[in-house]
Backbone as a ProteinNet text record, in pm:
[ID]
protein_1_A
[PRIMARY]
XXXXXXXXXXXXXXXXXXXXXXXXXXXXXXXXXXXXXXXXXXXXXXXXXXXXXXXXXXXXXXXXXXXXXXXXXXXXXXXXXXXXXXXXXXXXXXXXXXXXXXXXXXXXXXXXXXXXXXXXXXXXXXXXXXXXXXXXXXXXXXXXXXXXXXXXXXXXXXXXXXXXXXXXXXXXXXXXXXXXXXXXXXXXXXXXXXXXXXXXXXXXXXXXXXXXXXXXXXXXXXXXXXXXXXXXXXXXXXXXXXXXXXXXXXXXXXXXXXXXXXXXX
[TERTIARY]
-1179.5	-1113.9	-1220.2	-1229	-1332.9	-1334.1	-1414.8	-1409.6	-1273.2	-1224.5	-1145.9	-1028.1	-1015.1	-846.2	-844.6	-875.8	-802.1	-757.6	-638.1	-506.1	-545.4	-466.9	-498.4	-389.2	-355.5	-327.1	-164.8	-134.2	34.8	80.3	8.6	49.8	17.1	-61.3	-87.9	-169.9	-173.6	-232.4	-370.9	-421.5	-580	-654.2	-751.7	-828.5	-1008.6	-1126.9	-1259.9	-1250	-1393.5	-1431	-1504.1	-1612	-1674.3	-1538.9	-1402.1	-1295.7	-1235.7	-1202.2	-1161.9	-1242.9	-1385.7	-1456.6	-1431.6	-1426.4	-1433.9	-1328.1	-1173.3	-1056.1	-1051.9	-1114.9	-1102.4	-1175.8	-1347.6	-1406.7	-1322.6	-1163.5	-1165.4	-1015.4	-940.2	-805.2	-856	-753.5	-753.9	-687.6	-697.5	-611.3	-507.3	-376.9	-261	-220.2	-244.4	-220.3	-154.8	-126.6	-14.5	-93.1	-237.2	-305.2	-236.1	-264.1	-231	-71.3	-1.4	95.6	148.1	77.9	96.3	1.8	-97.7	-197.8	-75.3	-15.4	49	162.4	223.5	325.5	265.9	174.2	90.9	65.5	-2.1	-15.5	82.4	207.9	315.5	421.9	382.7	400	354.1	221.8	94.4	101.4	113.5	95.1	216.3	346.6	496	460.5	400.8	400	311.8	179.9	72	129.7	235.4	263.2	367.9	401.6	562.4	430.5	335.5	268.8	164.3	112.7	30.9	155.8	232.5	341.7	426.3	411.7	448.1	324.3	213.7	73	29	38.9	-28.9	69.5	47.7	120	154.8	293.2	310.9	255.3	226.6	126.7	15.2	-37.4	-189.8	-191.5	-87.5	-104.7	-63.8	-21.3	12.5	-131.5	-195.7	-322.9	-441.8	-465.9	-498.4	-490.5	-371.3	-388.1	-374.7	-348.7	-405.8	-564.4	-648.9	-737.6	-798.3	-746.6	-793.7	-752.5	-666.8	-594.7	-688.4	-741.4	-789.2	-976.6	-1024.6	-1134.3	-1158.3	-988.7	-1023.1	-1006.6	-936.2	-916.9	-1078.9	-1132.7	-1205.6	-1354	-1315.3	-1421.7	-1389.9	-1255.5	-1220.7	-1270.2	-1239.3	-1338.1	-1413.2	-1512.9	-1655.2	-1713.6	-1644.2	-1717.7	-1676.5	-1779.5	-1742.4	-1727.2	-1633.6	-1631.4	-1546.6	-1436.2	-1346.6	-1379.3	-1400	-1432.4	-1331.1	-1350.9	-1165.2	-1189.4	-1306.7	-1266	-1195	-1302.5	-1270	-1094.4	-1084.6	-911.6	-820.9	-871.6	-738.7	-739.7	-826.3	-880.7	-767.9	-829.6	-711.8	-551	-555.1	-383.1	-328.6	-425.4	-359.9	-347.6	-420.6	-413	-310.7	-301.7	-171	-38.6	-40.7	97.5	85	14	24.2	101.7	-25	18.8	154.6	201.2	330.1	446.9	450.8	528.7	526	431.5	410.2	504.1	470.2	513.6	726	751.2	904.8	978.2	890.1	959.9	921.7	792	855.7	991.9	1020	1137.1	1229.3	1216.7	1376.5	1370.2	1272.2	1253.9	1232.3	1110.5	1141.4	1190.5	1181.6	1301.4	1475.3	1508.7	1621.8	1737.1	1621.4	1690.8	1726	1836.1	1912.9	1853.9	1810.6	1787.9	1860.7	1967.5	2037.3	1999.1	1952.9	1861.3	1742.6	1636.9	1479.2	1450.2	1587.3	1546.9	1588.9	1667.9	1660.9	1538.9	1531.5	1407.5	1289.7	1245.9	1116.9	1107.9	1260	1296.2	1235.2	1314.1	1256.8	1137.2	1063	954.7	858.8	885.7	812.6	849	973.7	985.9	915	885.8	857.4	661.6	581.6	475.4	449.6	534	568.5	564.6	665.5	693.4	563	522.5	358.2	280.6	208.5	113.1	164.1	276.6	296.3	308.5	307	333	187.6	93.3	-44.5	-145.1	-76.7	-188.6	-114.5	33.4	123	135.5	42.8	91.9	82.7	171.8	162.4	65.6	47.2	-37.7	-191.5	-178.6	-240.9	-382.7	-363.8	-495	-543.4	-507.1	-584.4	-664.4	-683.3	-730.9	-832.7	-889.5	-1035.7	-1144.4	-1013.9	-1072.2	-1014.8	-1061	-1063	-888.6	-838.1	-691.4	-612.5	-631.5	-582.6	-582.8	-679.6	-642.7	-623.6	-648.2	-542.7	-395.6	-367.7	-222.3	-169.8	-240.2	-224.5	-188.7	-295.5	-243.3	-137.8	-132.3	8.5	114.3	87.5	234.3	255.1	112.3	87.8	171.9	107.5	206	337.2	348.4	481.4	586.9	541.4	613.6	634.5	508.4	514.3	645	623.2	716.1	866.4	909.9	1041.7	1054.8	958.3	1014.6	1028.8	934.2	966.7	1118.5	1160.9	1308.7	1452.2	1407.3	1513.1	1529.3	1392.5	1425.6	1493.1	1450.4	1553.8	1655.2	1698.9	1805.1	1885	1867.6	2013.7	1958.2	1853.7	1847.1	1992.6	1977.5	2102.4	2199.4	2253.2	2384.5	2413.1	2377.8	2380.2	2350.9	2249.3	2186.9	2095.9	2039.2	1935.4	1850.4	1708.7	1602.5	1573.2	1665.1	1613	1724	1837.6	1909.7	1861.7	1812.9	1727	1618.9	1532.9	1406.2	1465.7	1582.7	1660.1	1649.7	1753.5	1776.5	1667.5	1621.1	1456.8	1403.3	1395.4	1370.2	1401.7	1510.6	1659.3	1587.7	1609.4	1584.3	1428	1356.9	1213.5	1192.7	1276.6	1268.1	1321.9	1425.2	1488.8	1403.2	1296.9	1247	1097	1076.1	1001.9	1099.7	1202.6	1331.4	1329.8	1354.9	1398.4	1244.1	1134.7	1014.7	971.4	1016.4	1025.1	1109.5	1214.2	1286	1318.4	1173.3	1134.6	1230.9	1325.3	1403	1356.8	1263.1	1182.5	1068.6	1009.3	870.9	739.7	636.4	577.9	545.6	477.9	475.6	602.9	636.8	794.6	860	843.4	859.5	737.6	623.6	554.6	580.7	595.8	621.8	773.6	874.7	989.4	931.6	921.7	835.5	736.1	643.9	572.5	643.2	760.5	814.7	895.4	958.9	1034.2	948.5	838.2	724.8	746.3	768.3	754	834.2	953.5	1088.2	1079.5	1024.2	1086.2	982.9	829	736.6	715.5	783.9	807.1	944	1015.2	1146.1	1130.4	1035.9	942.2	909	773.5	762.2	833.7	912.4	998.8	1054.7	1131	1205.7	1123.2	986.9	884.6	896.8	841.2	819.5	881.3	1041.7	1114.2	1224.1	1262.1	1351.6	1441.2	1498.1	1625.1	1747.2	1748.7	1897.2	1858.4	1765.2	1754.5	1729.8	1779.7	1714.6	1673.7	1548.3	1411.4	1367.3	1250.1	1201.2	1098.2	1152	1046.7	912.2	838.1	696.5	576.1	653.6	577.8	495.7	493	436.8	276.3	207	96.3	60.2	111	70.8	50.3	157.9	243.8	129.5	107.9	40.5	-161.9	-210.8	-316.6	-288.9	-214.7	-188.4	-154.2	-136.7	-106.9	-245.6	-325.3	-442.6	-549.7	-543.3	-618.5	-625.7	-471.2	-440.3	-486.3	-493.1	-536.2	-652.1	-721.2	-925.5	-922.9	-808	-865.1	-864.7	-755.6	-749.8	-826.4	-851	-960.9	-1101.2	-1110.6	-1291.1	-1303	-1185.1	-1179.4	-1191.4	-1131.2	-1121.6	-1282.8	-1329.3	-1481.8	-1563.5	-1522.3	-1652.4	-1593.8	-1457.7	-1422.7	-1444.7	-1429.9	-1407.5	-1273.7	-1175.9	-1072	-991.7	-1008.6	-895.2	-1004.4	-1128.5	-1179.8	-1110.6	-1117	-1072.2	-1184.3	-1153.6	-1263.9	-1213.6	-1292.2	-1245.5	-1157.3
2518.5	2573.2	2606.2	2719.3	2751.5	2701.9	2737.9	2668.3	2695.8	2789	2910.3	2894.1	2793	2760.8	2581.9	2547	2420.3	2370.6	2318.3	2308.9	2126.3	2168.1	2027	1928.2	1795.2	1677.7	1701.3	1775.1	1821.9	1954.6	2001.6	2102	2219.9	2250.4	2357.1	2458.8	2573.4	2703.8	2653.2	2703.2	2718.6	2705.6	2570.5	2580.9	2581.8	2580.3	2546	2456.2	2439.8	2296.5	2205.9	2315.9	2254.8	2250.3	2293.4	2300.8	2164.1	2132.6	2001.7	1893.8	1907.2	1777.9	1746.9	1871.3	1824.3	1825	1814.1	1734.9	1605	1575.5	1440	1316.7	1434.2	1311	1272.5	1351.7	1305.9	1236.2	1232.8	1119.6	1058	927.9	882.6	891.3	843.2	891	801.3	870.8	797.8	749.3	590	496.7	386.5	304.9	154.6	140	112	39	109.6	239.5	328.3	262	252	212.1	128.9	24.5	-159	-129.4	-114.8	-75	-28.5	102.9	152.2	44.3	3.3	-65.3	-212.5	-249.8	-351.4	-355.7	-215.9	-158.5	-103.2	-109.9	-52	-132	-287.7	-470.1	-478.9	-454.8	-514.9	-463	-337.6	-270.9	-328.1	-349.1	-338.9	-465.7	-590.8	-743.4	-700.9	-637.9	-674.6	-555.5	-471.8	-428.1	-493.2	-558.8	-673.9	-776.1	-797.7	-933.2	-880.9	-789.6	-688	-705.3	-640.9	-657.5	-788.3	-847.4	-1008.7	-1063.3	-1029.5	-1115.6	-1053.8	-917.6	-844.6	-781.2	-706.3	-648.7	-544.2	-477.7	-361.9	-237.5	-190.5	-73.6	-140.8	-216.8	-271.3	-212.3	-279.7	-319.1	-116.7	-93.6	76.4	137.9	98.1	176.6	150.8	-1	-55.8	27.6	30	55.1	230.8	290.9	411.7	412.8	396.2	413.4	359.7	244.3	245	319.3	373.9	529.3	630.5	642	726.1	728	623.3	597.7	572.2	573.8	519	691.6	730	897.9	983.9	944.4	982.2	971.2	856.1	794.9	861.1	869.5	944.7	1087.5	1198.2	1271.5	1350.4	1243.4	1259.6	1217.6	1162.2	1162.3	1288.4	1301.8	1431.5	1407.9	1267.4	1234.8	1108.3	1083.1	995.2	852.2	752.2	602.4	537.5	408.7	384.6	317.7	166	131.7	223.4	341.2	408.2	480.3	533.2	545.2	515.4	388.5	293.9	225.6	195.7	190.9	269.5	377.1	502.6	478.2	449.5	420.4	275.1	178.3	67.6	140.4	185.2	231.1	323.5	409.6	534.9	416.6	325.8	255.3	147.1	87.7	14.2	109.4	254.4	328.8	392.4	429.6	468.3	410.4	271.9	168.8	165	158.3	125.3	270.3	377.6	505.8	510.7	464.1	466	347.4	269.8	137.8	190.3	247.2	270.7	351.9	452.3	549.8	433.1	330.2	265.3	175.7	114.5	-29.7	3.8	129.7	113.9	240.7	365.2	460.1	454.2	350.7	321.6	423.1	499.2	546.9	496.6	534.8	478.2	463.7	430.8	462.1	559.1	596.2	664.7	776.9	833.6	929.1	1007.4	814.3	880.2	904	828.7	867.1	1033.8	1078.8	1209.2	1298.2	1225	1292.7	1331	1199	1185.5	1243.9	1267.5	1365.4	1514.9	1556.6	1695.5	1701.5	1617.8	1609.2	1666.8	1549.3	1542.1	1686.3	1716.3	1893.5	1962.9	2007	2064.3	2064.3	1950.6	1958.3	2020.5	1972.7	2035.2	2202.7	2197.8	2396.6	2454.1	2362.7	2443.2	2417.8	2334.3	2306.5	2428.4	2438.2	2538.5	2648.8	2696.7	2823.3	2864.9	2787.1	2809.4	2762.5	2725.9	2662.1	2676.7	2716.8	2729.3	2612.4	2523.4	2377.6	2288.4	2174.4	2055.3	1925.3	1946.1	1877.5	1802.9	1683.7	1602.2	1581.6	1671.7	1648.1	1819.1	1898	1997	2011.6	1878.7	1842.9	1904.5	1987.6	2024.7	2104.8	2148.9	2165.3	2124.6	2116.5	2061	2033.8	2178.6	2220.6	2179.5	2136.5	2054.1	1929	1904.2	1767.6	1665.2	1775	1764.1	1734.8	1861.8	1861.1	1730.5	1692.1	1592.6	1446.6	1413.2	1301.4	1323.4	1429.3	1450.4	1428.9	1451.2	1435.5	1243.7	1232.9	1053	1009.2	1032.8	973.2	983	1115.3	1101.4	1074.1	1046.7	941.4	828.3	763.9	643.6	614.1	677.3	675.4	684.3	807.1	820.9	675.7	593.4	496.9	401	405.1	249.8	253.1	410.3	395.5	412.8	465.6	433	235.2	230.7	96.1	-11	60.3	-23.4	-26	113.5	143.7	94.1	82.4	-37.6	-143.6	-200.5	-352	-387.9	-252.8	-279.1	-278.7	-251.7	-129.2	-289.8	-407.4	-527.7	-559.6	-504.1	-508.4	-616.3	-657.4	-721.8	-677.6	-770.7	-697.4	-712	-813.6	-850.5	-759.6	-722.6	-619.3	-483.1	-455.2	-340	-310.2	-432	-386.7	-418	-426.9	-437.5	-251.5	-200.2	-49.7	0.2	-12.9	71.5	43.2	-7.5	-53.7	-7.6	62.2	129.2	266	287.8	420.1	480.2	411.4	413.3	475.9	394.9	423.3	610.8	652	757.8	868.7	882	1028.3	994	837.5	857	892.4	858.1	884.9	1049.5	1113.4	1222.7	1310.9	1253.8	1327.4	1303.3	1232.8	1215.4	1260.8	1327	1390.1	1547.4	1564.9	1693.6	1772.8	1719.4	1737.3	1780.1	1715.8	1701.1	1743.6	1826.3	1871.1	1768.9	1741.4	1571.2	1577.9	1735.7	1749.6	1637.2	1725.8	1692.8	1542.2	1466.9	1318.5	1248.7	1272.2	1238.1	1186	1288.5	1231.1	1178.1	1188.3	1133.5	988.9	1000.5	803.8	763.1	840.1	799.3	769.4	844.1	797.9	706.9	667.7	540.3	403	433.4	289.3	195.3	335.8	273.7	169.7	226.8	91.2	20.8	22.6	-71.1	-181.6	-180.8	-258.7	-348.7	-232.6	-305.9	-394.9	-405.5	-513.6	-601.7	-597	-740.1	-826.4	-728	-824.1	-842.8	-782.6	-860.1	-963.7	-933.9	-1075	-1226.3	-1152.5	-1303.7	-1348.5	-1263.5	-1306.6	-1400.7	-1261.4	-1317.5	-1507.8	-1505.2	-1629.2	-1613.3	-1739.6	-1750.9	-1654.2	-1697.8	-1610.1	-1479.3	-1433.5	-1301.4	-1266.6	-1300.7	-1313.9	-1336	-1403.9	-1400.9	-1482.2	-1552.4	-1681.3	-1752	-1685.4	-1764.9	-1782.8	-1736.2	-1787.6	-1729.1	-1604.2	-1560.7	-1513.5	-1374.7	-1250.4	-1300	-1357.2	-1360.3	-1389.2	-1521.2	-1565.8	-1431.6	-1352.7	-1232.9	-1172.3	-1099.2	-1003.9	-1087.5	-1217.3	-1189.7	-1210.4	-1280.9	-1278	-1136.4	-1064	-928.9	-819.9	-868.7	-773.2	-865	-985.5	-1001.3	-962	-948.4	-854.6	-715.7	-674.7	-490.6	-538.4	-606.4	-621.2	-660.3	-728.2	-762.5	-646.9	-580.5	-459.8	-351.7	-350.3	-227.8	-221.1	-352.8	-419.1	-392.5	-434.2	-420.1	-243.4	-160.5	-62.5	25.7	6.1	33.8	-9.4	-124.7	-160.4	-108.9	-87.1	-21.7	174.1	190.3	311	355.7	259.9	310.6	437.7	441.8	524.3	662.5	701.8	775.7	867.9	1027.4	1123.5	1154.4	1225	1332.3	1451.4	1493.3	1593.5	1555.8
1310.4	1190.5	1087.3	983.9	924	800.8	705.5	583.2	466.7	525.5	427.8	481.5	603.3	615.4	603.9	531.7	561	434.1	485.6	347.8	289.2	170.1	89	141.2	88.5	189.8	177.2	65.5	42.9	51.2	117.8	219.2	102.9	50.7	-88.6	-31.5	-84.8	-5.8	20.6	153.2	160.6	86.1	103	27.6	90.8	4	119.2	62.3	201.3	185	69	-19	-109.7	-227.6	-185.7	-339.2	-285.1	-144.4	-117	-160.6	-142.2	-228.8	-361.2	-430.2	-592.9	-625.5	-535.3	-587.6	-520.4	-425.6	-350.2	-429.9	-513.4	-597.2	-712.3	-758.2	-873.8	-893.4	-772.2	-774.4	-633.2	-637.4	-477.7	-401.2	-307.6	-158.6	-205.2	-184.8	-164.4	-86.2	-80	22.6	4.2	71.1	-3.7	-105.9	-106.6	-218.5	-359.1	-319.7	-433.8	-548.5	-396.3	-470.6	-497.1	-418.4	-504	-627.3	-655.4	-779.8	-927.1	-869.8	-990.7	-971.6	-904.1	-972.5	-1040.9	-1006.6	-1082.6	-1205.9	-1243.1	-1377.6	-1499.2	-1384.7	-1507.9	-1471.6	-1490.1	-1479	-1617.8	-1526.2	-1619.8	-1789.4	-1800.4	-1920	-1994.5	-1894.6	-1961.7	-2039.1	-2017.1	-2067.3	-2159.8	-2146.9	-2248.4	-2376.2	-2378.8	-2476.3	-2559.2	-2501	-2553.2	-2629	-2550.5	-2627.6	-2703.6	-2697.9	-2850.1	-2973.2	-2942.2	-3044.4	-3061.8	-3035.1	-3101.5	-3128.9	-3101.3	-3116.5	-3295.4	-3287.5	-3395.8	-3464.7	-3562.5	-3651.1	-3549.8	-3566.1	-3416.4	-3468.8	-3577.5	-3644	-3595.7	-3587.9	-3579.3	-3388.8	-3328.7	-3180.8	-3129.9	-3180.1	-3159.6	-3190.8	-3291.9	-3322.1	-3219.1	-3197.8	-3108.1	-2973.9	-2948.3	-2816.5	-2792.5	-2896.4	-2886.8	-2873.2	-2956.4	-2962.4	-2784.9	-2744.8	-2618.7	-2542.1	-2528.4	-2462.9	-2436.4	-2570.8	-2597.8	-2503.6	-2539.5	-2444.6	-2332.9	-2251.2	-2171.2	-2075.1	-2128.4	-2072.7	-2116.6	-2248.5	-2287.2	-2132.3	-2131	-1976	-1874.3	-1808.7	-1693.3	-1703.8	-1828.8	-1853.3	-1822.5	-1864.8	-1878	-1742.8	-1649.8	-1490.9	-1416.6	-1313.9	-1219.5	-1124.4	-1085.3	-935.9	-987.6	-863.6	-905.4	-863.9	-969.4	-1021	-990.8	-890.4	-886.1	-969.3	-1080.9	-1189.6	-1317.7	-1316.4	-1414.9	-1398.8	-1331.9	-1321.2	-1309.8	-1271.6	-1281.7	-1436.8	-1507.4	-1619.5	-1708	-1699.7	-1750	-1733.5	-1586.5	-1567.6	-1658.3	-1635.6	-1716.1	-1885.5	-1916.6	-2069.3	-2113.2	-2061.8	-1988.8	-2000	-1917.9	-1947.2	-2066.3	-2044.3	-2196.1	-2359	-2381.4	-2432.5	-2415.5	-2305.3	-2216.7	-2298.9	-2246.5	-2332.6	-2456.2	-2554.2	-2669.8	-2715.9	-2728.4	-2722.1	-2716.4	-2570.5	-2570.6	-2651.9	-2695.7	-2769.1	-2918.8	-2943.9	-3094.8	-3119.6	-3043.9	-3055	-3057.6	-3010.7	-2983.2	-3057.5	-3110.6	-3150.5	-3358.8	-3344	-3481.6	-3552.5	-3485.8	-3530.9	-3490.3	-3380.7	-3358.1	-3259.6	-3206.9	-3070	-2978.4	-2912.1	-2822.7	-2690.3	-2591.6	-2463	-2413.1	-2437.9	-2379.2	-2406.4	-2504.5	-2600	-2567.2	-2556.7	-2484.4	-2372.4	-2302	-2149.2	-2105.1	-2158.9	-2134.4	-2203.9	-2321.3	-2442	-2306.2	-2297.8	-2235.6	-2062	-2054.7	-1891.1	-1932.8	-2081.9	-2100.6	-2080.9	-2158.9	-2158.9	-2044.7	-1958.4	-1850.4	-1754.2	-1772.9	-1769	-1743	-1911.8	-1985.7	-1917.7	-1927.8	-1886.3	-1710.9	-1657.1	-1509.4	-1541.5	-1582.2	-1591	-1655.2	-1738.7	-1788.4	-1712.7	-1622.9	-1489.7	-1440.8	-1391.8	-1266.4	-1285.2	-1443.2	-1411	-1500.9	-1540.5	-1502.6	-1413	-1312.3	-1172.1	-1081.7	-1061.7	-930.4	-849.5	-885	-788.2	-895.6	-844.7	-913.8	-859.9	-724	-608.6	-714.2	-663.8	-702.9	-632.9	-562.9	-444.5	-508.5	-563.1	-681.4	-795.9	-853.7	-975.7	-983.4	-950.3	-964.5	-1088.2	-1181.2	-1292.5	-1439.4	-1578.8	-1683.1	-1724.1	-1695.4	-1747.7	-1598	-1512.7	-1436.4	-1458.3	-1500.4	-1534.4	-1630.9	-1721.5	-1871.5	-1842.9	-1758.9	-1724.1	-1633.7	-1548.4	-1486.6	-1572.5	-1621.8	-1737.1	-1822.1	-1877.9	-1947.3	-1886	-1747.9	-1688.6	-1630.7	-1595.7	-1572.7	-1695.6	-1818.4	-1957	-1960.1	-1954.4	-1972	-1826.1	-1736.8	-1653	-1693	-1746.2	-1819	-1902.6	-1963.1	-2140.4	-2054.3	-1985.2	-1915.8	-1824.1	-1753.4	-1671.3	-1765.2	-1895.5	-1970.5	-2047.7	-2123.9	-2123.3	-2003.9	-1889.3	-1817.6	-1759.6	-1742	-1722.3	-1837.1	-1918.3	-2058.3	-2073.5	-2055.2	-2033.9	-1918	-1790.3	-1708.9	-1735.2	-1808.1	-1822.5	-1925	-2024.8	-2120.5	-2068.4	-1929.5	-1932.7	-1839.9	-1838.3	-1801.2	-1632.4	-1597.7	-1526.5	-1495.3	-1633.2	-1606.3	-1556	-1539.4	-1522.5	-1357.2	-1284.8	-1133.4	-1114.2	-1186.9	-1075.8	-1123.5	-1175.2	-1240.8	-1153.8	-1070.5	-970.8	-893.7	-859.3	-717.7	-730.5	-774.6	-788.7	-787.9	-878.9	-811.4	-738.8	-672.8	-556.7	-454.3	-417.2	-342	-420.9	-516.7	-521	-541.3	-526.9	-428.6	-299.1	-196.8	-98.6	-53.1	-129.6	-105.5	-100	-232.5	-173.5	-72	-53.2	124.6	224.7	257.8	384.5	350.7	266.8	262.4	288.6	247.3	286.5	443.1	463.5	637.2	728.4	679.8	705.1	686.3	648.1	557.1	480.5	440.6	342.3	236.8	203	67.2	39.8	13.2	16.6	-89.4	-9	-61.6	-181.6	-262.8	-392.9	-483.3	-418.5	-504.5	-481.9	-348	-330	-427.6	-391.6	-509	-602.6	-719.7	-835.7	-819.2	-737.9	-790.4	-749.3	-690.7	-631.1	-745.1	-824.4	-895.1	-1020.5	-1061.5	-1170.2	-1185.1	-1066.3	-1020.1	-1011.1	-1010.6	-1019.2	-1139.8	-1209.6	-1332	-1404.8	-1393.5	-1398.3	-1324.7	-1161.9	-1090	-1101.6	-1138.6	-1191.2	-1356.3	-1421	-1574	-1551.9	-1445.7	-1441.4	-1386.1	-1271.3	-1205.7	-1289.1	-1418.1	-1485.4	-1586.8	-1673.3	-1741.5	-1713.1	-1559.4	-1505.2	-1494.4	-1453.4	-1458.6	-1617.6	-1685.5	-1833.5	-1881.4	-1887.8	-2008.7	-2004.7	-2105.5	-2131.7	-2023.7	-1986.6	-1914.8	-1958.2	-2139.1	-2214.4	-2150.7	-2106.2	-2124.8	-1935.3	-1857.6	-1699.1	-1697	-1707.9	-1642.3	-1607.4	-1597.9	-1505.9	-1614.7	-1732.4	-1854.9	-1858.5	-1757.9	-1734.3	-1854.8	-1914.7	-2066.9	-2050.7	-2139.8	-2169.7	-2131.9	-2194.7	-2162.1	-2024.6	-1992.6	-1841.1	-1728.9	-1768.6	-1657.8	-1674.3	-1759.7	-1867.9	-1744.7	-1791.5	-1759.1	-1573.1	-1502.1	-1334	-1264.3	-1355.2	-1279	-1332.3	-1442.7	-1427.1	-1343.9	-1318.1	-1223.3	-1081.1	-1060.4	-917	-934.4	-1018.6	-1048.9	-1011.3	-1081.1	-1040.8	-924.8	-840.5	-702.9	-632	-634.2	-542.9	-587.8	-722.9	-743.9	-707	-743.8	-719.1	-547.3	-419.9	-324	-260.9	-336.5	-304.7	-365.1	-459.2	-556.3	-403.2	-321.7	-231.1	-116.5	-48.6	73.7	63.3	-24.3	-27.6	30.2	44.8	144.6	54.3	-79.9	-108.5	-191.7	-126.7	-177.2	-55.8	-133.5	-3.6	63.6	171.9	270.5	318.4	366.6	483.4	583.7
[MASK]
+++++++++++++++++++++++++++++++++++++++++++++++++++++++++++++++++++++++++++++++++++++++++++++++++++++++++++++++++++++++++++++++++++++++++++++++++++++++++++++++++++++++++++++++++++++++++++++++++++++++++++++++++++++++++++++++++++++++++++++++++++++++++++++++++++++++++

């Protein structure tokens, strides 16, 4: 096969070979790791933003954790080849921020869930329809230049922000938070069955799976966290908050020395 036919890993028009390297150096291969990792991180982020904001002033813990948002994308960046510290780095900050973001709407302007979760659906729309109808794919294995991957994080965020209010949302609707990562959980599985069934084209399973992480990981840990009155297993924001970024460093630090989730040819 020559250099000028071989397709990217989600089936996206022809690409070469030196255009397959410089999207492979700059996301990772999507593999379980991939996706025990993100649901780790949008656990992880969901507790340490509940406990920024009971720890600090929540203007203080919002500024805070913008500003780390901000450096930590600022880092992803500025490399020309994909870091699994450095991007996953980014992703924990992405949800921390994520969260912080759908809870001010609810917490101190007093929107409803019922509200942001559609808000933050447009949203995430809205950034879709602009990727694609200046890059024609949404494919994650494309990243290869600046305005790709601008667009890309925008849409990482605002997955974020949409999973931290839908998951709020059936925690309210009395769900709780263990029957809340029950359902996502269930509805996880649906767009892999349907992409195996080629029903579904993987672009498009993708992100519906990637945005479903997001609730079904921030209800894990809530359920660990929170008080009994409230479901949960009481074990508290912090504890949760530092046992689940030590699992991010195990599997990242593991993956930094396997290389398993760098791409190739």
């Amino acid at each position: 096969m020559s250099a000028e036919h071989v397709l990217d890993h989600q089936g996206e028009r022809p690409v070469t070979h030196a255009r397959v390297r410089r999207m492979a150096n700059k996301v990772p291969q999507v593999t379980v790791y991939f996706w025990i990792i993100k649901v780790l991180t949008t656990g992880m982020g969901e507790t340490a933003s509940d406990y920024l904001a009971k720890t600090l002033n929540p203007v203080a813990a919002v500024a805070l954790g913008g500003l780390a948002f901000t450096a930590a994308l600022a880092l992803q960046f500025s490399v020309r080849q994909y870091v699994a510290w450095i991007y996953w780095t980014g992703i924990v900050m992405v949800s921390v921020f994520g969260t912080m973001a759908a809870d001010v709407l609810h917490v101190v302007l007093g929107v409803p869930y019922t509200l942001s979760t559609p808000f933050f659906m447009i949203v995430l729309a809205t950034v879709f329809a602009l990727w694609y109808a200046s890059e024609r794919t949404l494919s994650i294995h494309s990243i290869h230049t600046r305005r790709r991957e601008f667009f890309y994080w925008a849409a990482v965020l605002a997955t974020f922000a949409l999973g931290t209010a839908a998951g709020d949302l059936t925690a309210s609707l009395g769900l709780r938070y263990l029957g809340s990562a029950a359902v996502f959980a269930a509805a996880i599985c649906v767009p892999g069955l349907l992409r195996r069934s080629d029903t579904l084209g993987a672009v498009t399973a993708f992100w519906i799976a990637y945005v479903i992480t997001r609730p079904l990981g921030a209800s894990l840990a809530d359920w660990m966290a929170l008080p009994h009155s409230r479901g949960g297993l009481a074990l508290g924001l912090g504890p949760v908050t530092l046992s689940w970024a030590v699992a991010i460093l195990g599997f990242v630090t593991y993956l930094a020395a396997s290389k398993r989730d760098v791409q190739i040819d």
